[in-house]
Structure formats: structure tokens, C-alpha cells
N, C-alpha and C positions, 0 to 999 in steps of 0.2 A: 509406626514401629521404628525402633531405632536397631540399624542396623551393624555390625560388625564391618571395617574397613577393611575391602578388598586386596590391599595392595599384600604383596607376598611378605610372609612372614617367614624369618630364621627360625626353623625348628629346634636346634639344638637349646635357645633360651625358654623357647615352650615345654621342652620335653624334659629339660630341666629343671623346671618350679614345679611340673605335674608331678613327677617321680619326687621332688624334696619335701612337698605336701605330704607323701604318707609318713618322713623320717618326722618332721613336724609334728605330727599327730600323732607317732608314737613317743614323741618326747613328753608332749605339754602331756595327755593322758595318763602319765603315771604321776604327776601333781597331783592329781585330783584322788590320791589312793589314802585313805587315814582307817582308825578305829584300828591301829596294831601300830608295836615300837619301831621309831626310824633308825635307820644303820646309817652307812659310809655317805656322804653327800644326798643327805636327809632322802632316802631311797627306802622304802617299805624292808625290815629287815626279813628276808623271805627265810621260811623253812625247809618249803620243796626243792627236791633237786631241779625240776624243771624252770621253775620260776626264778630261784638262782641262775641260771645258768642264762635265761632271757635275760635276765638284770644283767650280767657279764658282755653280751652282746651289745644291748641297747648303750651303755657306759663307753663301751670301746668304740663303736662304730657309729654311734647318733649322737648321741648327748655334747655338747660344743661342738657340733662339727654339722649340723644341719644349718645351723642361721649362719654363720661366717660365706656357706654357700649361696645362701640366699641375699647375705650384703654384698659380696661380688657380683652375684648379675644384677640388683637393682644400682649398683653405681654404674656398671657396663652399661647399662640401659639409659640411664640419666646421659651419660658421657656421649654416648654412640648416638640418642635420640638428640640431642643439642648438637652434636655434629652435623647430624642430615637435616636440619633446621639451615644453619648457618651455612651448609653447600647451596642448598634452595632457597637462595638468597633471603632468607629471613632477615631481620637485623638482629644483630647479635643480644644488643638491649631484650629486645622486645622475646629471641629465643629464652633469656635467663629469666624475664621476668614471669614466662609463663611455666620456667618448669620451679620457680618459687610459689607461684601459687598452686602447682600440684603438691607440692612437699607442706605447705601450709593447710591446705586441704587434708593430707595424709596425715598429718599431727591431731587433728580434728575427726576424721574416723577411728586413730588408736583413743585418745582419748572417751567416744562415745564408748566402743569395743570394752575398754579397758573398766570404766563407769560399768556397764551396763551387765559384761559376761566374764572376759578372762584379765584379769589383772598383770597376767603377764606379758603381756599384749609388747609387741614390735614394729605395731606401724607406726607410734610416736614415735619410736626412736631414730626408727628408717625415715622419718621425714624431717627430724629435725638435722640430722649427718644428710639428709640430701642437699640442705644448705652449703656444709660443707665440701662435700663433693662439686658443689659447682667452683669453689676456691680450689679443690686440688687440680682441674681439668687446666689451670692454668699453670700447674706445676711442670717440671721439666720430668720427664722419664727418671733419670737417675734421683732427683727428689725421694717423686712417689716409691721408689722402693727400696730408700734408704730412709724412710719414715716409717714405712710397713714392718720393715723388721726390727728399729730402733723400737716401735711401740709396743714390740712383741715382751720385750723385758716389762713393760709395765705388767701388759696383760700375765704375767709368771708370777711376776709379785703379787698384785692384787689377787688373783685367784688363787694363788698359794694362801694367802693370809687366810680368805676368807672358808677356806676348809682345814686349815690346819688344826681347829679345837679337835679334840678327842672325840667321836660320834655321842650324839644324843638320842636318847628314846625318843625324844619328844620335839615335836613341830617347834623349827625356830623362824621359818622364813614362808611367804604365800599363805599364812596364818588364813585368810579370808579363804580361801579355796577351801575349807574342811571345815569353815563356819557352820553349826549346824541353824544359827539362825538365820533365815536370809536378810533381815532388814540391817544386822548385824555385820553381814559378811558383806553386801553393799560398801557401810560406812569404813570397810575395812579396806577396801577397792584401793583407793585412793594413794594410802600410804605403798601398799605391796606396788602401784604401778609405779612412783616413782624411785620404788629401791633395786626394781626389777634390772635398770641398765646398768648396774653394778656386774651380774652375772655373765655381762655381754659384751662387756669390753673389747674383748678378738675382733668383735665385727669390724669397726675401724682398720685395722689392718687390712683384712678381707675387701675392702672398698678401695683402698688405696690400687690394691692390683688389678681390682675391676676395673679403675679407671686406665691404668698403664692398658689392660687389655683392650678396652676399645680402643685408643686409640689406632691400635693393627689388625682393626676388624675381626679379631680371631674368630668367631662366631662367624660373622658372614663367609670365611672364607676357609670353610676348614680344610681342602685340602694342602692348602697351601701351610696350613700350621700341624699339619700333621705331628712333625719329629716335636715340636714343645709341645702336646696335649701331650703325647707318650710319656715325656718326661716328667711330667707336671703330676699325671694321674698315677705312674707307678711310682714315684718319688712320695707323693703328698698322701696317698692313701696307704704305703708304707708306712710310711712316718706315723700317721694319727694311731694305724692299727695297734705300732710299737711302742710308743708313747700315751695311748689310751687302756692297752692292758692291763698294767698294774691296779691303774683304781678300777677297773671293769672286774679285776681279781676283788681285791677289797668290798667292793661293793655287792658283790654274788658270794661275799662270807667265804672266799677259797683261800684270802691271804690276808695278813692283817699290818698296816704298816706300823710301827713302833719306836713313835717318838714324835715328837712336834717336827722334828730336820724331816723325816721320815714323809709324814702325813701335806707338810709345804711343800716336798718336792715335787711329790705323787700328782698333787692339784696341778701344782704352776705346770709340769710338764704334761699334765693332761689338757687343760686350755689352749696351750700355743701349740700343741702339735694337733690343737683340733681346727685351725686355722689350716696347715695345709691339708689336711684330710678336706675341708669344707673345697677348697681350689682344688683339688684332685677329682673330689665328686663334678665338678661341674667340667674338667676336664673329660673327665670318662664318659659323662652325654655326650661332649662335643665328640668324641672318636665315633661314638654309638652310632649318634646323628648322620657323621660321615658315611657313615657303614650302611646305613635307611637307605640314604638317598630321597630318589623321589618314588621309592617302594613302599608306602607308609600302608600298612594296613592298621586293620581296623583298634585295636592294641594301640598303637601308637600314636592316630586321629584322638583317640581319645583324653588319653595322656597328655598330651599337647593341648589340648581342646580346655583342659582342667589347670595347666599353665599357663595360657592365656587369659581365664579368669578367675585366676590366681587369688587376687582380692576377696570375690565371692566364697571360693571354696575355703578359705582361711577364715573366715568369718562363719563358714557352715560349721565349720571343728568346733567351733566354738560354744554355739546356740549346743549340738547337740552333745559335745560331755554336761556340758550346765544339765540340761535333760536327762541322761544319763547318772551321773556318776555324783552329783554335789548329795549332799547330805539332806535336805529338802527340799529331793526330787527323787529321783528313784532310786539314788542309794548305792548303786550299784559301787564306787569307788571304796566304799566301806565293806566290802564283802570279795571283792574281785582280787586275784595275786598280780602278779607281775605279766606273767605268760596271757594270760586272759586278757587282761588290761591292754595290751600290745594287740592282742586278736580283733578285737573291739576297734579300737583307734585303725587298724587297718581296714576292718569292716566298713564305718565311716566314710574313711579317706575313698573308698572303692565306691559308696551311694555318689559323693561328691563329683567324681569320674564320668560318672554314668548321667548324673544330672547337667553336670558341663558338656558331655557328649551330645547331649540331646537339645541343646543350648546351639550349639556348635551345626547341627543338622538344618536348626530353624534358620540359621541364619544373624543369632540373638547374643548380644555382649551378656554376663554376668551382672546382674542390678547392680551392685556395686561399683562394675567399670562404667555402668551406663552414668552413675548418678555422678562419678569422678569425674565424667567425661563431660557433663553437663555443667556441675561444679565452675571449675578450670576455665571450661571456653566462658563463661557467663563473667 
């Protein structure tokens, strides 16, 4: 039996992939909604007030602002685990070459992922910038975060452009996700995965300051980072809320923007202030975390337990919207509104928790982290 490594783990990075797996799940999940006309950033145009009003939410507070969190801790982790490699006298070669072949490896489970179930899959991409990331661990402090925010103007342009058309009825992007034929929507796989890291640009940014943060343990060491997580989480979660509004407005039909200047702004400043919203959320674990201690009840083992096997549970979202919600399967993505859709995807994310939990009890890695795990050392 293959066992889970003993040695003490930082909760605040566990309890921060567990908690961004549900924002995750309610993002990709409304991809999967077709058979009615699309609105503001191809989003199911809703009628109810209810489902509007979830659409307003999920826009401002998830949408760009879940993966930028999630590219922060896997660079922090890349960064921080090569550190404690090369303190414990690893050689330095032999630390990089081995976390190339985890990120070569992760290239090759987004690609199976992406083939097989969801096209807009992240682990290609997160492993191809893991390369990257090991060139920024060489950069100086002032570098890394004078490239983070220089890339931020990219990330405003690009995403400005690529919503500034005037809304369309009709599906222009993820085309394969609402395929009604499956052999169909397979050969369509392909294409949507490699147009997908178009939409994901911010991440980059978001990695540059994972890497600045391990360097200063902040995770390991949260009291002593106290006053920056404060900063960081009321500032960055600020920010995304007030710069995520307006298309949160647009997109729940409550406001409509008017004009090309109008609909570019809307995007571009919805994108890059979803980067500090993404740093803010993993700030606000980090406070959380502090606040636990070594109190964790059962709520929180759990949580933790579901960002640890991270990999697996991202992979469970997967298998079950395909089940779920594609059009030759059970459908349900063709019949469900926005509110429902978000219900679901959280429903999900909660089986995934409970099955990590119980992972976690045995003693037992995630298949996924096992098979990485196997991968990698081999």
C-alpha cells in the first residue's frame, strides 16, 4: 500500500486548494450549460432573477480570480519545495531536474484530461510555466514583481480584445463542451485545449508572486506575516470585488456596457484585478489558517485532506460534469440555469471532500498523486 508522507504539512496551502476546488467547480460548470442564447462573456443569458443574480456573483467573485490562486500556490510550492531540496543538501542539478520531470509529467496528465474529458483543462498549462518558474526562482525580488505587474498590461489588453465584440447568441469558444455528438466533440477537444490559455493569461503574474512569496516562507510562517496577509487579503479582495462588478453587472442583464471603449474596459479591468482577488483569496486562508492553529476540526481535516489531493479531486470535477451535464449524457447542462448549475458543482466539490476525507483516514495518497508520485521518482 502506498502510503501518504508523514512529515508535517503547512495547512494553510492544503486548505487553500481544498476551499478553491469548490470556486473551480463552480466556474468550469457553467461551461458545460447550452440549448438557450449566450450573453455577456458567452454566459447562459438568464431570465430569473435568481440565476441572474448567481451569474452577478459567480462573475465578480470567481470567474478569473479562482486559477491566478491556484497559479500562486503551485509556483510557491515548486519554489519552496526546491528550496527544502537544496537546504537538505540535494544538489541543486539533480533538485531541478526532478521538479522538470514532475511538470513534464503534469503536461501529460493535462493533455490525457484535456483528450479525454475537459478541454479546458490547466494542468498543461501549469506545467508547462513550471518550467518557467524554475527560471524565475533565479530572479531577484525586485524582478519578479516588476514583471508581475508590467505583464498585468498585457493581461488588460488581451482580455479586453477578446470580449469586446458586442455579445453573441451563440457559442463562439469551448464549442466541444455542448457537442451533441460525442465522437464529435472528442475531435473538437483538441483545438479548445490549445486556445484555452488564451483566457488565462493572469496566471503568469499570479506565479511570479508565488515565487517572491516562498521565498519568505509566508505559509510556513504565518505569524510572523501577519500585517502582509492583512494587507494583501483586504486590498486584493477589494480590488477584484470593485473591478469584477461591472461585468458581474453586465453579465446578470442588470447593466449593459455601450460601446467597444466601454465593453474593452469592462474585460481588461475584470482580468487583472482578478489577479489580486486570486492573491487576496489565498491570503485570507493564510490568516484563517493562523486563526486554526493546531485546532483543526473535523471541517477542516477534511478540506485540507481534498487540497492535498488536489490533483485527484480536479480530475473527479471532471469525470463527473462529462456524466452529468454534456449533452450525451445526462443532459442536465441543457436544462439546468445558472443557480442550479452552481448548486450541482458545489454538490460535487462536497462528494470529492468526503472521498479525500476518507483517503486521508486510510492513510491513502489520491490515485493521481500516487501515480505522479511513481511517475517522477521512476
Amino acid at each position: 500500500m502506498t502510503t501518504v508522507s508523514t512529515r508535517p504539512r503547512q495547512l494553510a496551502p492544503d486548505l487553500a486548494r481544498g476551499g478553491l476546488l469548490a470556486m473551480i467547480a463552480v466556474a468550469n460548470a457553467a461551461l458545460y450549460l447550452y440549448g438557450r442564447p449566450y450573453g455577456v462573456r458567452q454566459h447562459i443569458a438568464e431570465t430569473g432573477l435568481l440565476d441572474r443574480v448567481v451569474s452577478l456573483v459567480q462573475v465578480t467573485l470567481v470567474d478569473s480570480r479562482a486559477y491566478p490562486m491556484f497559479a500562486a500556490l503551485f509556483a510557491y510550492g515548486i519554489a519552496a519545495s526546491l528550496r527544502r531540496r537544496v537546504d537538505a543538501g540535494v544538489d541543486q542539478r539533480e533538485a531541478r531536474r526532478s521538479v522538470r520531470r514532475r511538470n513534464a509529467w503534469l503536461i501529460a496528465f493535462g493533455f490525457v484530461h484535456a483528450m479525454l474529458l475537459f478541454p479546458g483543462d490547466i494542468l498543461g498549462l501549469y506545467g508547462a510555466l513550471g518550467f518557467a518558474v524554475l527560471g524565475f526562482t533565479r530572479l531577484r525580488d525586485r524582478t519578479l514583481l516588476a514583471l508581475a505587474v508590467g505583464w498585468l498590461v498585457v493581461v488588460g489588453v488581451l482580455q479586453g480584445f477578446s470580449y469586446s465584440p458586442p455579445p453573441s447568441t451563440q457559442r463562439t469558444f469551448m464549442l466541444s463542451l455542448v457537442e451533441a455528438d460525442p465522437l464529435r466533440a472528442l475531435a473538437g477537444h483538441p483545438v479548445d485545449w490549445l486556445l484555452s490559455p488564451f483566457g488565462l493569461v493572469g496566471v503568469l503574474s499570479a506565479m511570479l508572486v508565488g515565487v517572491w512569496a516562498a521565498r519568505r516562507d509566508v505559509f510556513a510562517d504565518l505569524e510572523a506575516h501577519r500585517d502582509l496577509l492583512v494587507r494583501v487579503a483586504v486590498a486584493g479582495i477589494g480590488i477584484a470585488v470593485l473591478g469584477g462588478l461591472p461585468a458581474g453587472l453586465a453579465v446578470g442583464e442588470f447593466w449593459t456596457p455601450d460601446g467597444l471603449g466601454a465593453r474593452w474596459t469592462v474585460s481588461g479591468v475584470h482580468a487583472v484585478t482578478g489577479v489580486a482577488g486570486g492573491l487576496g483569496y489565498a491570503a485570507l486562508v493564510g490568516l484563517l489558517a493562523a486563526r486554526i492553529g493546531q485546532r483543526r476540526g473535523p471541517v477542516v481535516r477534511a478540506i485540507a485532506a481534498c487540497g492535498e489531493r488536489s490533483l485527484s479531486c480536479y480530475l473527479f470535477q471532471s469525470v463527473a460534469f462529462v456524466i452529468l451535464l454534456k449533452p450525451y449524457t445526462l443532459g442536465l447542462g441543457g436544462v439546468l440555469g445558472s443557480a442550479a448549475t452552481a448548486g450541482l458543482a458545489l454538490a460535487v466539490w462536497l462528494v470529492s471532500v468526503l472521498l479525500a476525507d476518507a483517503l486521508a483516514r486510510a492513510g491513502r495518497p489520491g490515485p493521481a498523486e500516487a501515480l505522479m508520485r511513481r511517475l517522477t521518482r521512476r
